[in-house]
C-alpha positions as MATLAB code, in Angstrom:
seq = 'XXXXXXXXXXXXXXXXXXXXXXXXXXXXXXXXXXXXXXXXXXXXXXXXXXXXXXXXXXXXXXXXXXXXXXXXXXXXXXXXXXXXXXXXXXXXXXXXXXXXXXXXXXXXXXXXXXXXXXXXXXXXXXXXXXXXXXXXXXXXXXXXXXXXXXXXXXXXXXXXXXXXXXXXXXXXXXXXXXXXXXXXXXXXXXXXXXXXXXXXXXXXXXXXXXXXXXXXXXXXXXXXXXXXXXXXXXXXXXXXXXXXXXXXXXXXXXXXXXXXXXXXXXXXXXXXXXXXXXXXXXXXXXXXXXXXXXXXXXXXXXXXXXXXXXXXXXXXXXXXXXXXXXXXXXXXXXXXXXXXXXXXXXXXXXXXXXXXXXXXXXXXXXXXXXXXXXXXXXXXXXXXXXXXXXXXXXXXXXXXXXXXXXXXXXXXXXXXXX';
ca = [
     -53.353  -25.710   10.396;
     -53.311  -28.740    8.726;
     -50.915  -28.787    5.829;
     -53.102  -30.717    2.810;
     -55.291  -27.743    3.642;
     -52.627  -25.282    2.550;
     -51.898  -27.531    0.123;
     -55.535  -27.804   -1.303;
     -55.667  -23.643   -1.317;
     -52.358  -23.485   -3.054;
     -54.242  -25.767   -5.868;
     -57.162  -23.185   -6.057;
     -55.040  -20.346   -6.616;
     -53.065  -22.234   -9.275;
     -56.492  -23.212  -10.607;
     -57.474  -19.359  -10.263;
     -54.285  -18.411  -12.220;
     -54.762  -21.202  -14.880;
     -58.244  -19.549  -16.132;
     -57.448  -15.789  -15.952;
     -54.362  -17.138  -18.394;
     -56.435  -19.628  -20.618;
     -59.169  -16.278  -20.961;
     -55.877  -14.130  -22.076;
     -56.920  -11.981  -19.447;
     -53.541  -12.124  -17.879;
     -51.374  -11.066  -20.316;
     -47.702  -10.408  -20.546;
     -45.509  -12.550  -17.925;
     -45.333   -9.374  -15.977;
     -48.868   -9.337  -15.592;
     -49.340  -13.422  -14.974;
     -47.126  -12.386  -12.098;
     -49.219   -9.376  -10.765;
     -52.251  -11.316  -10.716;
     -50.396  -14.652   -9.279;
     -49.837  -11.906   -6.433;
     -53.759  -10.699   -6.032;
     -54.249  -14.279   -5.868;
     -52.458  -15.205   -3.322;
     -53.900  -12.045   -0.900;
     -57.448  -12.866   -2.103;
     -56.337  -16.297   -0.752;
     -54.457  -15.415    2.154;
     -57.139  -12.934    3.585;
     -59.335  -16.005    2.888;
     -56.888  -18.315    4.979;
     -56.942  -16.325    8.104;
     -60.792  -16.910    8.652;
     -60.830  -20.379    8.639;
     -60.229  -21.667   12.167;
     -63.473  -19.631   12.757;
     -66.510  -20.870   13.767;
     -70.072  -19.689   13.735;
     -73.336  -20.970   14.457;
     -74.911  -22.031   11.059;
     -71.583  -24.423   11.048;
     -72.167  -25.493   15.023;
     -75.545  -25.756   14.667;
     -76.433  -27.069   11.001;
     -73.276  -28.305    8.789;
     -71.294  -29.572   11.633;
     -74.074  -31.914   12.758;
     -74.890  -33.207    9.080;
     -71.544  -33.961    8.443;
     -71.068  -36.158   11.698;
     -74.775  -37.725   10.802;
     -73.304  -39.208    7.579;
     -70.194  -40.371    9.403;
     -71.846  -42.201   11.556;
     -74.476  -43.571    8.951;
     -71.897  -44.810    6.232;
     -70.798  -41.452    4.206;
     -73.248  -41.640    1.286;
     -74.898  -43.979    2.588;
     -76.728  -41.488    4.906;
     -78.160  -39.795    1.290;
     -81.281  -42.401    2.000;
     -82.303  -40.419    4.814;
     -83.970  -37.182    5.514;
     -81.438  -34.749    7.210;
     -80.798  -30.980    6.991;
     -82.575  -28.373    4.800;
     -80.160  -27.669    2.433;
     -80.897  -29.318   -1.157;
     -79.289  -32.912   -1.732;
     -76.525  -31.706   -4.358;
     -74.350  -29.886   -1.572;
     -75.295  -32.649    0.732;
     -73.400  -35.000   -1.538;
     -70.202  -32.528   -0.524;
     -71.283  -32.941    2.675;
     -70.870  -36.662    2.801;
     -67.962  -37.013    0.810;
     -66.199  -34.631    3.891;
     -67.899  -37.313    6.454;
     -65.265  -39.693    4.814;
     -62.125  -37.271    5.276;
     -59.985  -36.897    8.371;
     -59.167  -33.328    7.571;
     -61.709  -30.768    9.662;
     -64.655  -30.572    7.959;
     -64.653  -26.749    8.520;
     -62.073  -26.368    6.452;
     -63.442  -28.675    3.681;
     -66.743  -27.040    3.424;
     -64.443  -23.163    3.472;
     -62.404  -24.509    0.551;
     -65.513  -25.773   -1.501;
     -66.865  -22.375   -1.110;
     -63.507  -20.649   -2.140;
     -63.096  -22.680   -4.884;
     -66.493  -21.466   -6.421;
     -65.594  -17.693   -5.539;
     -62.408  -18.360   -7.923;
     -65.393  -20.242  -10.189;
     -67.519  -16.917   -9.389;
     -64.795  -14.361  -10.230;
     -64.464  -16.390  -13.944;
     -68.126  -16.106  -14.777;
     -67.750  -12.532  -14.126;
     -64.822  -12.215  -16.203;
     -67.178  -13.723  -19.441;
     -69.887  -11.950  -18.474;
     -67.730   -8.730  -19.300;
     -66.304  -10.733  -22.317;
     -69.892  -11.282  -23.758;
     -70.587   -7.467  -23.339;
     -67.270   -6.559  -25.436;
     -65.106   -5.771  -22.829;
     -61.226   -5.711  -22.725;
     -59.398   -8.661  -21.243;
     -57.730   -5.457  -18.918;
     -61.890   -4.964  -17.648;
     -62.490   -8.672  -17.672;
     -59.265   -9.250  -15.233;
     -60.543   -6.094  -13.420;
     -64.141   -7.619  -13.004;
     -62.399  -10.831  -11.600;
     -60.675   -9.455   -8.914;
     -63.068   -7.173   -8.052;
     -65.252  -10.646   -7.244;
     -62.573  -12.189   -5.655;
     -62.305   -9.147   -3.454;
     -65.713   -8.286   -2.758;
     -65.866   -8.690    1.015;
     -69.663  -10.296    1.176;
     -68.271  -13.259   -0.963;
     -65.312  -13.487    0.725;
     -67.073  -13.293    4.074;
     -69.280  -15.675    2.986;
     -67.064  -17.997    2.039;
     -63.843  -18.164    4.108;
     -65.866  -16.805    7.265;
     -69.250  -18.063    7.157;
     -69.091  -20.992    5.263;
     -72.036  -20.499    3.753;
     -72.663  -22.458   -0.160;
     -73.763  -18.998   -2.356;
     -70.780  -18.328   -4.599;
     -72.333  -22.192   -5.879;
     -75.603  -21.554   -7.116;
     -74.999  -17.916   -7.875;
     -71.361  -18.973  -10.140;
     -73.681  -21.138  -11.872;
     -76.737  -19.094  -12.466;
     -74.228  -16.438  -13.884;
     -72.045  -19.057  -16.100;
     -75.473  -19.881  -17.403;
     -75.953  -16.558  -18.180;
     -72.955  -16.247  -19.857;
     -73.632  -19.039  -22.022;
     -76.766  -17.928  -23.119;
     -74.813  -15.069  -24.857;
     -73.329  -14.516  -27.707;
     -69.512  -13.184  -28.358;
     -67.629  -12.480  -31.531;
     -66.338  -15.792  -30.827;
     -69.152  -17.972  -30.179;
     -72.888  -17.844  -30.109;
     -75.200  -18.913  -27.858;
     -75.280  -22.568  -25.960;
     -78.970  -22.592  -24.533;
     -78.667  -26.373  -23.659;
     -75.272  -26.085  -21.642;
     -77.503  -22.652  -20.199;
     -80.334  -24.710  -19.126;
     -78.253  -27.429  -17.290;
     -76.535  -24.533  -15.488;
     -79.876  -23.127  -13.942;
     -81.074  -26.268  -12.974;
     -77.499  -26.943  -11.268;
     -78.094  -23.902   -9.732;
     -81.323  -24.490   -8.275;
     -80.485  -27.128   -7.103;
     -78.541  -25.947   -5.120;
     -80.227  -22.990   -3.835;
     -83.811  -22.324   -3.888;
     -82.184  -18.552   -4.226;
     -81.871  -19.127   -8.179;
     -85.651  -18.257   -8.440;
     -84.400  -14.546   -8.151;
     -82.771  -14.805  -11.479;
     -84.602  -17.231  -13.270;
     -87.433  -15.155  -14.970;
     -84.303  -13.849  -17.110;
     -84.489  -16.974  -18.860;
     -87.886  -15.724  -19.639;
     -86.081  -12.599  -21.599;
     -83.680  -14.557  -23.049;
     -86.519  -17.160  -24.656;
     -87.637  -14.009  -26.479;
     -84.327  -12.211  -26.934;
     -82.579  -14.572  -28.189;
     -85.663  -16.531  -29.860;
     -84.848  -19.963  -27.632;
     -87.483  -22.868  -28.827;
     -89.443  -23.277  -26.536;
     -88.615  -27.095  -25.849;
     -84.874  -25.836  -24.274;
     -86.939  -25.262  -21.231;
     -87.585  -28.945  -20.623;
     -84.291  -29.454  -20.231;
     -84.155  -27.973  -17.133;
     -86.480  -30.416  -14.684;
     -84.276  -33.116  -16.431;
     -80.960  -31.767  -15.796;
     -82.450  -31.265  -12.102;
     -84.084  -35.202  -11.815;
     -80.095  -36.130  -13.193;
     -78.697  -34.337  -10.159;
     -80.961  -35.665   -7.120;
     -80.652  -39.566   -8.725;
     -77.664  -40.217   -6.838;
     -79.712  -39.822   -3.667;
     -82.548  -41.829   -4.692;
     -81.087  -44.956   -6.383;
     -78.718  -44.894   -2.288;
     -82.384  -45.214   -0.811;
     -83.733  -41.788   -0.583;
     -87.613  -41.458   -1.763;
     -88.044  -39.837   -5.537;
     -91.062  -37.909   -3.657;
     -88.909  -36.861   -0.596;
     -86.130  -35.577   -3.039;
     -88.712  -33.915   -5.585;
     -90.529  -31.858   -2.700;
     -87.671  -30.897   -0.904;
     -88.168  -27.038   -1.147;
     -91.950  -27.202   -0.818;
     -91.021  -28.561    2.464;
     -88.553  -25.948    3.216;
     -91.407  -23.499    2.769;
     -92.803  -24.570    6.049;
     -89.343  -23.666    7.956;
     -89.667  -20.138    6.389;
     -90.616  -18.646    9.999;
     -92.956  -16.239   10.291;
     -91.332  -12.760   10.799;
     -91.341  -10.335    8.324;
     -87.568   -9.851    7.882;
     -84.626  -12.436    9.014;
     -81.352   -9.509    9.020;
     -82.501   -8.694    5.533;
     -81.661   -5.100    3.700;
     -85.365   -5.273    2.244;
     -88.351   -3.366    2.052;
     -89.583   -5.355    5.568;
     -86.697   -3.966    7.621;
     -88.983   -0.558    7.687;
     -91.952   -2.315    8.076;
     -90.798   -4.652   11.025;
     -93.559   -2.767   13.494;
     -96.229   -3.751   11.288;
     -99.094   -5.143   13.735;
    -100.016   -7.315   10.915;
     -97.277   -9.277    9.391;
     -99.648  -11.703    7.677;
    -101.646   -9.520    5.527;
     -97.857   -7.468    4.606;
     -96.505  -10.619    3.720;
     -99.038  -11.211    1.217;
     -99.338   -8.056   -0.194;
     -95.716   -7.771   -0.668;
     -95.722  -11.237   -2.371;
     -98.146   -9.775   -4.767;
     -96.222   -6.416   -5.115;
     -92.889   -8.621   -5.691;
     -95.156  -10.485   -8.481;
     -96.146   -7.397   -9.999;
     -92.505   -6.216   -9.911;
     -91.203   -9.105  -11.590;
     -93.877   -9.513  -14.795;
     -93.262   -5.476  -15.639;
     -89.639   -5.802  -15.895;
     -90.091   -8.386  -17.691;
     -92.693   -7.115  -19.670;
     -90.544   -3.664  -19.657;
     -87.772   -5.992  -21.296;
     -89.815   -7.907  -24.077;
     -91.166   -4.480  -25.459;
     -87.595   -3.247  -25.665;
     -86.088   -6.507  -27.025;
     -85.131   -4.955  -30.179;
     -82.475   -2.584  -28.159;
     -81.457   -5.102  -25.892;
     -77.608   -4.717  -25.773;
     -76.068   -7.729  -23.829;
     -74.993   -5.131  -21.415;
     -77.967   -3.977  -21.395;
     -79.373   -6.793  -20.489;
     -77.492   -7.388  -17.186;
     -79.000   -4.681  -15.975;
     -82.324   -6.067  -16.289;
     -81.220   -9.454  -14.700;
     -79.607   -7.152  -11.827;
     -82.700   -5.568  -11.362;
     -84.671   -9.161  -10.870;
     -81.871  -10.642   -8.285;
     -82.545   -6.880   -6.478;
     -85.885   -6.243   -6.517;
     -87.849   -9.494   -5.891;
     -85.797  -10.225   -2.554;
     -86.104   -6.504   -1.684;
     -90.286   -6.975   -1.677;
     -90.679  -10.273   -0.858;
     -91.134  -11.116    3.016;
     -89.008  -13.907    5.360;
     -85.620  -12.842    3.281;
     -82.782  -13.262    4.945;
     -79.138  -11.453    5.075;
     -77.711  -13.451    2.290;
     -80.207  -13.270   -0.365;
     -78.765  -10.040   -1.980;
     -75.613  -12.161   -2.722;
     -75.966  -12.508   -6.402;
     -77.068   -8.672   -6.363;
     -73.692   -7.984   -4.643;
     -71.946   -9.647   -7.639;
     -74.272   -8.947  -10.765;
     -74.321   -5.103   -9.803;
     -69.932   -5.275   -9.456;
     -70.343   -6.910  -13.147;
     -72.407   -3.628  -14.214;
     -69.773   -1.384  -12.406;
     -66.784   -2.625  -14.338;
     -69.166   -1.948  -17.732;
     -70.456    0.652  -16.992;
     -68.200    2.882  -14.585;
     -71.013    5.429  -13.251;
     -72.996    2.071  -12.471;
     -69.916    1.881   -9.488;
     -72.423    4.018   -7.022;
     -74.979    1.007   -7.507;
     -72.468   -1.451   -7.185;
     -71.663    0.559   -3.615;
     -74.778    0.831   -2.301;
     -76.321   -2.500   -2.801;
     -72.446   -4.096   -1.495;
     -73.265   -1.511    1.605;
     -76.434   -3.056    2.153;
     -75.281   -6.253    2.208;
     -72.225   -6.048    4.494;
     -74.116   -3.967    7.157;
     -76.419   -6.960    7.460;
     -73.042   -9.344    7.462;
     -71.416   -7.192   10.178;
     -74.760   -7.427   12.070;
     -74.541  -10.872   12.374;
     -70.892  -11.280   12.868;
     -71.473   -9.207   16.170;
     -74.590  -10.986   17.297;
     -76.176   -7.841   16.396;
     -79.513   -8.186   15.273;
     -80.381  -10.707   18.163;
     -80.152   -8.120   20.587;
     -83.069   -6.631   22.599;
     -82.390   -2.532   23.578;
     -80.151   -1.967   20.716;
     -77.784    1.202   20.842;
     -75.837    1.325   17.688;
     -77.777    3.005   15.319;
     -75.252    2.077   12.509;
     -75.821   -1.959   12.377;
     -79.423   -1.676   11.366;
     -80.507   -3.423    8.399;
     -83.157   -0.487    7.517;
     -80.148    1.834    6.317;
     -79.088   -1.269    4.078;
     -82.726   -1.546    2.464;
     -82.257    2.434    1.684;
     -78.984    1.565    0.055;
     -80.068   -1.370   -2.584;
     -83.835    0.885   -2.940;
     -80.850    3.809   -3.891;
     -79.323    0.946   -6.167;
     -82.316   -0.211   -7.688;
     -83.317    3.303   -9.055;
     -80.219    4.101  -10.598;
     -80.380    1.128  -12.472;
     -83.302    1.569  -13.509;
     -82.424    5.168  -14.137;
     -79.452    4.098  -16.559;
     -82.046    2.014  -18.676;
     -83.935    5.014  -19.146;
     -81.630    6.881  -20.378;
     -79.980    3.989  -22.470;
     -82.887    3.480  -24.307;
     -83.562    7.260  -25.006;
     -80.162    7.691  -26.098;
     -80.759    4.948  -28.637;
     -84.005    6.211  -30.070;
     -82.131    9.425  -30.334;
     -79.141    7.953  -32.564;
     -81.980    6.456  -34.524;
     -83.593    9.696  -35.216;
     -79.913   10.801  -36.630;
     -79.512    8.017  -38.544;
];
């Protein structure tokens, strides 16, 4: 192992330790200590996955990153290459320009947002009036949730970016005892987030809640396509076509593929028979349309009991139940369900069976791809199938929906009182 990469993860856990004390979250000396220790296994566990390998890397990240070192480092942003959006692909090329591995470069930019991950968690339990003793909690629960730190240390894979940012947004949009609301610094992080991921569309429409919620004026929303034009300039002034840039997940729609599930724990893993996947696919399209406008409808006729905590349910409900109907999902789309439904746990304890099921659903669809699983033909192990995951987050979605129910009947109750 190369030794500036221990170096660089010794940095990220000093970073890590730096914010859980600058949140007051850490506490007494004793306690700087105990978490300086959780730090260091979150980080070690993480370390031990690193010389590994996998086929999105062989295939996909390893290739990119040799195309811009043989084109010039970010100088290869003129051209076309990959389908991931062009703000990791700026990562990408800075690693072309590094003689340490690029596997382990693209592992520690991932880690570092899981640390980055773990902190928006920590506010999000802040802005809902938590103790700094359940805001540290919520943080290492994060840093220890094995689907992000799977998907970091073993996969590689870019999620704890878009989904730390969509969340930090989200966190910013509230307001504490000690601050209000910051919708412009809120705006900038959804647009960083999409553009990273196209995946943010799963939790965007809660910016739709918060407009009314919180009474946002309307023109906060333009802020958004400009924050995202700031982020792709880079590539375009280097050579790369405005259009190109602009249309670079309309494009990606083409590459969708055409089966109705891709190792997903969705509604399509029972319907994977279906003799016509077309017509599914667009009725569950519609059906995860449907979904989406009556929770948010559900959430503008009860904005006047809207608790912030409250309202993470409803924004774990949107990053659950529009990848669990829509078609062509793939195994790591429930990734900002895995963390937004840990968030609820910590707030709301009995919310810990959600947080279970839809983290079950997830890693059975990890493990099933970490063993080659799913590709098989004449499969025999009736555990690694992805249809027992989409029980687990359906499970999930109902008792979150369950515990708004009976939130907002408890508070018409304590009206009636009063």
């Amino acid at each position: 192992m190369d030794y500036r990469v221990i170096i660089l993860l010794v940095l990220e856990g000093v970073f890590a330790l730096w914010l859980l004390w600058r949140s007051g979250c850490a506490g007494s000396v004793r306690n700087l200590l105990r978490c300086a220790l959780l730090i260091a296994l979150a980080l070690f566990i993480r370390l031990t996955y690193f010389d590994r390998e996998n086929t999105d890397y062989q295939w996909f990240l390893k290739v990119w990153v040799d195309f811009y070192r043989t084109h010039g480092g970010f100088l290869g942003l003129s051209e076309s290459i990959g389908n991931y959006n062009i703000p990791y692909l700026y990562f990408l090329a800075l690693f072309s320009l590094s003689s340490i591995r690029d596997l382990y470069l693209i592992k520690l930019l991932s880690i570092f947002f899981d640390i980055v991950l773990a902190y928006t968690g920590l506010l999000l339990v802040r802005r809902c009036g938590g103790s700094h003793l359940r805001a540290a909690i919520c943080f290492f629960v994060i840093l220890f949730l094995p689907t992000v730190l799977l998907n970091s240390a073993c996969w590689g894979q870019c999620d704890s970016i878009y989904v730390s940012f969509a969340l930090l947004g989200i966190a910013l949009a509230l307001p504490s005892q000690e601050t209000k609301g910051h919708p412009l610094l809120s705006m900038i992080c959804i647009a960083v987030s999409f553009g990273f991921k196209l995946q943010a569309v799963f939790l965007m429409p809660i910016w739709l809640l918060l407009w009314v919620w919180q009474k946002y004026k309307w023109y906060w929303f333009a802020v958004f396509p400009l924050a995202y034009l700031v982020l792709i300039l880079p590539a375009v002034l280097l050579g790369r076509p405005l259009a190109d840039a602009v249309m670079l997940y309309i494009d990606q729609a083409d590459t969708v593929g055409s089966a109705l599930n891709y190792n997903a724990p969705s509604l399509t893993a029972l319907l994977q028979n279906s003799s016509s996947p077309e017509s599914v696919s667009r009725v569950l399209i519609i059906c995860a349309f449907a979904a989406t406008s009556l929770i948010l409808l559900i959430g503008i006729f009860l904005r006047d009991r809207l608790a912030t905590k409250l309202f993470l349910c409803f924004a774990a409900l949107f990053v659950l139940v529009i990848p669990f109907l829509l078609p062509h999902m793939h195994d790591r789309y429930f990734y900002a369900g895995d963390v937004l439904t840990s968030v609820l746990a910590v707030c709301f304890p009995w919310l810990s069976v959600s947080a279970l099921l839809t983290e079950f659903g997830s890693y059975i669809c990890y493990l099933a791809y970490f063993t080659g699983y799913y590709r098989r033909i004449g499969k025999s192990n009736i555990f690694l199938t992805n249809d027992k995951g989409a029980f687990a987050v359906l499970l999930s979605i109902l008792l979150i929906s369950l515990h708004i129910v009976c939130s907002v009947h408890s508070a018409k109750n304590s009206e009636k009182r009063s």
